[in-house]
C-alpha distance (Angstrom), angle and dihedral (degrees) to the residues before:
residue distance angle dihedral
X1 . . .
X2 3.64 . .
X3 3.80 131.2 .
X4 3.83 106.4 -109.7
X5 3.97 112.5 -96.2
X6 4.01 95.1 -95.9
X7 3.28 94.3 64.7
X8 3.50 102.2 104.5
X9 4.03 133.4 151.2
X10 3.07 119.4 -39.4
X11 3.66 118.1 -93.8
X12 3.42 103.1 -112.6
X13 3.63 98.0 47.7
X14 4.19 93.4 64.1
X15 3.84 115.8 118.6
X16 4.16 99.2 -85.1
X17 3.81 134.2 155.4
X18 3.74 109.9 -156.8
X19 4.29 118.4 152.5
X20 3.65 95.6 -94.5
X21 4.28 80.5 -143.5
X22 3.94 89.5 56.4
X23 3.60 92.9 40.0
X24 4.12 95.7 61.1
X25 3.93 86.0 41.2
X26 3.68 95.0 58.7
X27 4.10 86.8 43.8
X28 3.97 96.8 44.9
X29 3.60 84.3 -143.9
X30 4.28 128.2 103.2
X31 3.91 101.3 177.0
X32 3.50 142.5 46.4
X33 3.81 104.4 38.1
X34 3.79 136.6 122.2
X35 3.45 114.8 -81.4
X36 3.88 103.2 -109.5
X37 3.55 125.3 -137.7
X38 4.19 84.4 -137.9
X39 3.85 88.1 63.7
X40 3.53 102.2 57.5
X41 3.98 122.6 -129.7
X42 3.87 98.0 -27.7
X43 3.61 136.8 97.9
X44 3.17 126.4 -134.1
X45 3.84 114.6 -92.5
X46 3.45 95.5 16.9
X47 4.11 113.5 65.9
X48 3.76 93.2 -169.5
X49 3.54 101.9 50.7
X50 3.86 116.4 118.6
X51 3.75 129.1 -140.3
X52 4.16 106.1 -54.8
X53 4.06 116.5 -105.6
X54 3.34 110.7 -137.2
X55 3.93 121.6 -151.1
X56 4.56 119.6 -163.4
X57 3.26 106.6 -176.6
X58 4.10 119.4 -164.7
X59 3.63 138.5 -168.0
X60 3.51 132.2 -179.9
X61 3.47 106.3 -170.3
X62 4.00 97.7 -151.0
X63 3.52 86.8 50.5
X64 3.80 123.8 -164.4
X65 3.84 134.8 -56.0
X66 4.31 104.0 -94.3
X67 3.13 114.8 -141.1
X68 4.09 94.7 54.7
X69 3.69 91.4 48.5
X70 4.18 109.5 46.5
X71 3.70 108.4 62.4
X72 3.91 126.3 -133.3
X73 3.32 98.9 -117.5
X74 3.59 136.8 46.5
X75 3.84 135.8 -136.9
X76 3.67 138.5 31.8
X77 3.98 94.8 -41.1
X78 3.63 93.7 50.0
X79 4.33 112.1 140.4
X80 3.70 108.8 -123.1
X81 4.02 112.6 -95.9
X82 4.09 106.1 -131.1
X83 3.59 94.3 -97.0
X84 3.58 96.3 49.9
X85 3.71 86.6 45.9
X86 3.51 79.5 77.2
X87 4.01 92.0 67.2
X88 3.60 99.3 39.8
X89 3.96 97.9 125.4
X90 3.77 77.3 68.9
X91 3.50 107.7 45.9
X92 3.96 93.3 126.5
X93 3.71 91.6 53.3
X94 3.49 110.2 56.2
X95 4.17 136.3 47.2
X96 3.43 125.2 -150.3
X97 3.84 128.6 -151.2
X98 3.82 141.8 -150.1
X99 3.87 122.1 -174.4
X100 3.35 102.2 31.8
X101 3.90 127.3 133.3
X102 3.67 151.1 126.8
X103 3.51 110.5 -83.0
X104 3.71 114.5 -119.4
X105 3.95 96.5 -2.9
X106 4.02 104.2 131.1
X107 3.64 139.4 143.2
X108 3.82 99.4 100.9
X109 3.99 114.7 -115.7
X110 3.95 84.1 17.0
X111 3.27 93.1 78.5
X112 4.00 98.1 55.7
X113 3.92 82.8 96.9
X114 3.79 97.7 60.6
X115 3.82 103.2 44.7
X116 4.29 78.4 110.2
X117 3.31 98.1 28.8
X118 4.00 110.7 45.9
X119 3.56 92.3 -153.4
X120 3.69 117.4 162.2
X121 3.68 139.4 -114.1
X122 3.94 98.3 -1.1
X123 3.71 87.6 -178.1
X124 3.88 96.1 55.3
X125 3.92 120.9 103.7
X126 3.54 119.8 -79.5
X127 4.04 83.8 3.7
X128 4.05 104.5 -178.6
X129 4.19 118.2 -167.9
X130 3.64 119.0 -124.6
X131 3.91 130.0 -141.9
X132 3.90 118.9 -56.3
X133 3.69 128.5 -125.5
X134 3.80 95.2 -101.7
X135 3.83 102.3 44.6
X136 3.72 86.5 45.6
X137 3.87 84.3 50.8
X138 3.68 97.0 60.4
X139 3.90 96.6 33.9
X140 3.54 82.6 77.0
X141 3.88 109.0 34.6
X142 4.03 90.9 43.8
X143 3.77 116.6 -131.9
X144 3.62 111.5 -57.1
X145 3.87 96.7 172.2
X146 4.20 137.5 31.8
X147 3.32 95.9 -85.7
X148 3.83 113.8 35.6
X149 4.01 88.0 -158.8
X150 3.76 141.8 10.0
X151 3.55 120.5 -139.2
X152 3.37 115.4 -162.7
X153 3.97 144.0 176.3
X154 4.12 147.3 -175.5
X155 3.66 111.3 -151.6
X156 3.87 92.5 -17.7
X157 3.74 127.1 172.3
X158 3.77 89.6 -133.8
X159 4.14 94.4 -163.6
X160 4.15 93.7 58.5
X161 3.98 107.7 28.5
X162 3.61 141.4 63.7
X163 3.46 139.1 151.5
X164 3.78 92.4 -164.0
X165 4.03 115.7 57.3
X166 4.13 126.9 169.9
X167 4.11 125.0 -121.3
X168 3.71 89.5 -85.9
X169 3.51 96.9 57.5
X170 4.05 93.0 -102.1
X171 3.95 114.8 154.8
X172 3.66 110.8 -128.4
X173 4.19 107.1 -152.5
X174 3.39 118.0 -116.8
X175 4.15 122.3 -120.6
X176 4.16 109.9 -116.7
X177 3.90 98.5 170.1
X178 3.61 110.9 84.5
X179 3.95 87.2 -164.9
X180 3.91 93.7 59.6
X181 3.66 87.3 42.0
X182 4.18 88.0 54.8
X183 4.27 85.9 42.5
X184 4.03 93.5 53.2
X185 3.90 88.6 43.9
X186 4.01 104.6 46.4
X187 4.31 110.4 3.9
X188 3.52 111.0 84.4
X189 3.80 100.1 169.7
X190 3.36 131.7 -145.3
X191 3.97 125.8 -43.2
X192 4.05 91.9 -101.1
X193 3.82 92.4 51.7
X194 3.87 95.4 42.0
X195 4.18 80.5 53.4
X196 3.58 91.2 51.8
X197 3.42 93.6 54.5
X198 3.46 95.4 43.1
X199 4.02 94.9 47.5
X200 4.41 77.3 51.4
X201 3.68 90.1 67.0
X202 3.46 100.8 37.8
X203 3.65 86.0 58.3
X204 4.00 97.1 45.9
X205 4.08 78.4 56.2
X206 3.56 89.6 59.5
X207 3.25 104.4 53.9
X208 3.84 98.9 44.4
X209 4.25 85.7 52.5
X210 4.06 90.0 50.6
X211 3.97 88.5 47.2
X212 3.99 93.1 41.5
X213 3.84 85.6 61.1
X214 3.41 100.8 40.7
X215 3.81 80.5 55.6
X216 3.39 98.5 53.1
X217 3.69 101.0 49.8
X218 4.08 86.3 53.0
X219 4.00 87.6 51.9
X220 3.30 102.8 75.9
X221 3.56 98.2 59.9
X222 3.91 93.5 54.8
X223 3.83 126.4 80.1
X224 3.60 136.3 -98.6
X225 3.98 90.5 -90.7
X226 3.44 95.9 57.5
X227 4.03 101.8 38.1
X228 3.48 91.0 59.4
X229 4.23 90.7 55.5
X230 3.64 79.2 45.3
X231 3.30 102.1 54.3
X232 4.22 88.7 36.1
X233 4.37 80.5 56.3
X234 4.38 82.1 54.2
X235 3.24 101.2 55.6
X236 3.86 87.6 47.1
X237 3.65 86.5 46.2
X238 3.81 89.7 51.7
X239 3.67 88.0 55.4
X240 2.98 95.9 47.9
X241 3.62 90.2 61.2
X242 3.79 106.5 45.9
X243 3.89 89.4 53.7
X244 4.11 84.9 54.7
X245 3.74 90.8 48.9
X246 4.02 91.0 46.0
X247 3.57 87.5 43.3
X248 3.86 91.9 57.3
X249 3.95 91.5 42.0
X250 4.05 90.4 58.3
X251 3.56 93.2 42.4
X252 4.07 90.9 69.1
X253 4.40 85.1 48.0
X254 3.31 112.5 99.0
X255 4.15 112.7 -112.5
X256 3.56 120.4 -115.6
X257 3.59 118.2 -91.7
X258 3.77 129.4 -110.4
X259 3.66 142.9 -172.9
X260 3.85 94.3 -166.6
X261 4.06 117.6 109.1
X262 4.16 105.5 -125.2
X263 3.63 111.5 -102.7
X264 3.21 128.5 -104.5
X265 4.28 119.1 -116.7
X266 3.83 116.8 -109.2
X267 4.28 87.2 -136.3
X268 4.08 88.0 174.0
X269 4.13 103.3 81.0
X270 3.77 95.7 -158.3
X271 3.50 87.5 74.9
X272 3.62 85.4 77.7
X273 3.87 98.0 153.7
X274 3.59 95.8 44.1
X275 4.07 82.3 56.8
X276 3.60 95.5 57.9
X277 3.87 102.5 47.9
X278 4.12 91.0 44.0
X279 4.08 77.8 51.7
X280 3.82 96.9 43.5
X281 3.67 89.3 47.4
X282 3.58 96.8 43.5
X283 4.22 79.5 60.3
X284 3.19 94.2 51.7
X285 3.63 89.1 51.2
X286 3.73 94.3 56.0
X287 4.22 88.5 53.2
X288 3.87 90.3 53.6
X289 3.81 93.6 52.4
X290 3.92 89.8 45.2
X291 4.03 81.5 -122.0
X292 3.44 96.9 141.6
X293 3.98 128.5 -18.3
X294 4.52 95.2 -157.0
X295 3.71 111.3 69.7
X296 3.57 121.9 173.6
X297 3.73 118.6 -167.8
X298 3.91 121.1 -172.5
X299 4.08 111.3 -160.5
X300 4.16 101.9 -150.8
X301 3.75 106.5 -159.0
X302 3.76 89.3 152.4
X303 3.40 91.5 60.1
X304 4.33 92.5 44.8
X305 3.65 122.4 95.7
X306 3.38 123.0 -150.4
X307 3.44 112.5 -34.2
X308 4.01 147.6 -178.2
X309 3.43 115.3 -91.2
X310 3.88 95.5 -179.0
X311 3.99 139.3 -14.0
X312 3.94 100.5 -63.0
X313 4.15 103.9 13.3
X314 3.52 136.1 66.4
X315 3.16 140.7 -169.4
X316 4.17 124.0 -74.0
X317 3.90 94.9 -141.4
X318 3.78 136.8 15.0
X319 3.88 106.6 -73.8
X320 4.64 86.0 -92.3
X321 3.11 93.6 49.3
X322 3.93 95.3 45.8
X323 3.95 84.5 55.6
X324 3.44 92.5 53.9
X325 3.76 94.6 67.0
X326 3.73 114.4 142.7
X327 3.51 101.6 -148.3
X328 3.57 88.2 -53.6
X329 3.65 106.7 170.8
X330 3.94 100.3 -143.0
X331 4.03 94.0 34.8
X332 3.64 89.6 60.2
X333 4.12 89.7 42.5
X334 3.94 77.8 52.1
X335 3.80 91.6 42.6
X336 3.84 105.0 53.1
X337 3.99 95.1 42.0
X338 4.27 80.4 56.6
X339 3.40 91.4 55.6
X340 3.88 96.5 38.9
X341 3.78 81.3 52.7
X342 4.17 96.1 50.9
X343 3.92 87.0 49.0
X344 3.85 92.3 54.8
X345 3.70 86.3 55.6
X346 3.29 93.7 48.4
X347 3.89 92.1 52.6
X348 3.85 90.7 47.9
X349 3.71 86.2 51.9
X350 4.07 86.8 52.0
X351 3.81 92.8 48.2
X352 3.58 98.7 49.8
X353 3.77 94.5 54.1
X354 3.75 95.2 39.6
X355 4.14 79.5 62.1
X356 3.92 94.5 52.7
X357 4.00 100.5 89.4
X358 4.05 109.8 -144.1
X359 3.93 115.7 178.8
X360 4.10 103.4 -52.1
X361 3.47 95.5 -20.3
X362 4.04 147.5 38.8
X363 4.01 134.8 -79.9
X364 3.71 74.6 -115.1
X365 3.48 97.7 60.5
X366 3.78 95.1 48.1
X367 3.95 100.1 43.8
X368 3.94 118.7 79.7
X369 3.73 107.3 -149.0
X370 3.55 126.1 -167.0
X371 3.75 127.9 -164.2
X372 3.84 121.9 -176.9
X373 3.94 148.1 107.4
X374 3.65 137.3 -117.1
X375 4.02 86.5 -128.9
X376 3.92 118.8 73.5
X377 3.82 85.2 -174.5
X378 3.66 123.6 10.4
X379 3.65 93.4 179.7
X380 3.92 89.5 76.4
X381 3.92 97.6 20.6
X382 4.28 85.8 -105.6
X383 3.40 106.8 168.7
X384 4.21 98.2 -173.1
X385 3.42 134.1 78.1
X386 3.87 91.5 43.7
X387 3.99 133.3 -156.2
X388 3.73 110.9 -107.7
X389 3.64 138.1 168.9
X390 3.66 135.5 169.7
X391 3.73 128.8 -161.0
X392 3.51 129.8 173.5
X393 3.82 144.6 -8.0
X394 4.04 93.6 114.9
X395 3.94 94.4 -75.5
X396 3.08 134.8 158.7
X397 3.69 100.5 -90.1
X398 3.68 142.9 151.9
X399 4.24 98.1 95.4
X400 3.78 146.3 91.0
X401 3.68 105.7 -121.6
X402 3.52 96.7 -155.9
X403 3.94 120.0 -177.8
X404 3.70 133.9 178.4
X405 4.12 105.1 -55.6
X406 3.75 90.9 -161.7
X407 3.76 97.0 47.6
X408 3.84 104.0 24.9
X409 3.72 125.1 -160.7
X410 4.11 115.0 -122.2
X411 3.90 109.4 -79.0
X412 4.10 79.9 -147.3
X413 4.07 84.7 75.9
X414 3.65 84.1 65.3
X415 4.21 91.1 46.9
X416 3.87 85.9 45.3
X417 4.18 89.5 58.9
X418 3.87 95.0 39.6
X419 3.87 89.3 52.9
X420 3.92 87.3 49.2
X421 3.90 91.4 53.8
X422 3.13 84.3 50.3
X423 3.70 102.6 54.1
X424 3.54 105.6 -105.2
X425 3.55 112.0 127.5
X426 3.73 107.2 -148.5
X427 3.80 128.5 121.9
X428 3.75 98.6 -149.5
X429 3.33 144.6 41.3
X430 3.88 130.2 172.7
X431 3.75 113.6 -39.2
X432 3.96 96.0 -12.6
X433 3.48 122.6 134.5
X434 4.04 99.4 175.9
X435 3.37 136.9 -3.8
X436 4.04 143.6 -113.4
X437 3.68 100.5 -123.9
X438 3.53 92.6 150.5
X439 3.89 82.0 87.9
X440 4.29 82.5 63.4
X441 3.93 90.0 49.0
């Protein structure tokens, strides 16, 4: 589904030449802004800041058939498999990989939870998820815009899956409605609802400062064991609290401006493709308005009925079942035009921002997007030799990266060098015992 026609670029991204001095007088404000083409490369607040990198990362958690996705050969000269055929206009700008996964993460669909997170053993007793690529992302570069993260989903069951989960394991529910996506982004509301919400956090802040001391006057009675959970459950709480207090500082900055219309919610969830695009678009959205710069989308075909894979055909079986095809003829006829389909969306996605001009490049050529599945094969439940794909973000691409498929390196090498581009300077992240700079090179 397509935006209607008036929505055009944002307001605040139109060619303009204002004194960036008189501009933050007339506002009263000096942080927390877009970053305005008028003003050059920096950010406001921070004079030395560069361009933002951008990072959407995507999971479909039936994934895509294999053996039309990986390629045959590896390396620069590679020919095209059939689904990447579909891509081709972009050959230079994305990398695909073979024999990457997340060592000792099984249990088929239980794993659709820790395709960010890499946690182990999500079918093990008392099994508890760790923190996702994205939150870790912006635990360590601060929040830099209103929202620190998106989370987003297409045809999600909000209650069970996530892509995006906190330190403790917490599952934060991912944002289906396109038109409350488009309200949070560019509504502010008038003065006595902006108050409201404002007097809403302060409150939230009490209550985690009466419970903190409570806490603390009970901790000194308990033993080593259970101080250090304690004091693990602090530094959460402390969290907790800065985001509240940022969250109450952006809430009296003015939102971006915007000439688009909102969009209207696909309610009907066989129109599956439709879903994603509105989605993808409503990311792309959130770049251009410098509303967030980590988007995580989560793709939930176990979750979609039957659906329509083109104008005059649907599909045989709800989306799960379809992926369960043993070697059925027609469901795998069904199965590769779906996938055909998802990387035509993907490649509208990758045109659209490779026409939004930023500095001396493209959107495109500042946003790292990430395409993949926590199932190599969901035919048999295989959770190994997983689909990935990498667009974007002014890497080094052009190449199938293709490592051993029977003993596969850590997909958390690949987190480690997308947390690099994006400034974080870490050497680890989940199971990762390297990295895959050769993307930075």
């Amino acid at each position: 589904m397509k935006f209607p026609d008036r929505m055009k670029t944002p307001r605040h991204h139109r060619q303009i030449a204002p004194s960036r001095r008189r501009f933050l007088r007339g506002l009263g404000v000096t942080l927390g802004l877009p970053a305005l083409e008028a003003f050059g490369s920096r950010a406001f607040g921070d004079e030395t800041e560069e361009r933002p990198r951008r990072m959407l990362l995507i999971s479909n958690n039936l994934g895509v058939l294999p053996w039309p996705f990986f390629p045959e050969a590896a390396g620069a000269a590679y020919p095209l498999s059939p689904y990447l055929e579909e891509l081709r206009e972009f050959r230079d700008g994305f990398t695909v990989f073979s024999g990457l996964s997340h060592p000792a993460v099984t249990g088929g669909h239980s794993t659709e939870n820790c395709f960010l997170t890499g946690a182990k053993d999500p079918t093990g007793s008392g099994f508890r998820n760790s923190i996702s690529l994205d939150q870790f992302a912006v635990e360590r570069l601060g929040q830099r815009t209103r929202f620190p993260t998106l989370n987003l989903g297409v045809n999600i069951d909000k209650a069970n899956r996530s892509l995006s989960w906190t330190r403790d394991g917490v599952l934060l529910p991912a944002e289906d409605r396109p038109s409350e996506l488009f309200r949070l982004m560019f509504v502010r509301g008038s003065e006595k609802e902006v108050e409201r919400r404002i007097h809403r956090l302060e409150e939230r802040g009490s209550i985690l400062d009466a419970v903190s001391e409570d806490l603390r006057g009970f901790q000194r009675a308990l033993g080593r064991d259970d101080r250090d959970r304690l004091d693990q459950y602090f530094t959460s709480v402390r969290e907790l609290e800065e985001r509240l207090h940022l969250a109450g500082e952006w809430e009296r900055k003015p939102k971006p401006e915007t000439d688009r219309e909102p969009p209207e919610d696909i309610l009907d969830k066989a129109k599956f493709f439709e879903k994603f695009d509105l989605m993808l678009r409503m990311a792309q959205l959130a770049f251009e308005s410098d509303s967030t710069r980590i988007v995580t989308l989560m793709v939930d075909g176990f979750a979609t009925p039957v659906f329509e894979i083109g104008e005059a055909e649907k599909s045989l079986n709800g989306y799960h079942n379809l992926s369960h095809h043993g070697q059925a003829k027609e469901k795998i006829a069904q199965l590769e035009k779906v996938d055909r389909r998802q990387m035509r969306v993907l490649r509208d996605l990758f045109r659209r921002l490779g026409e939004k001009p930023e500095g001396d490049g493209t959107l495109f050529d500042r946003t790292m997007i990430l395409f993949g599945s926590n199932l190599g094969d969901a035919n048999v439940h295989n959770c190994t030799n997983l689909p990935i794909l990498l667009a974007g973000g002014g890497l080094a691409h052009g190449r199938h990266l293709a490592f051993d498929r029977d003993d596969n390196k850590p997909l958390g090498n690949l987190f480690v060098t997308l947390l690099q581009a994006m400034g974080v300077e870490t050497e680890t992240f989940a199971s990762s015992n390297g990295t895959l700079n050769e993307l930075l090179s």
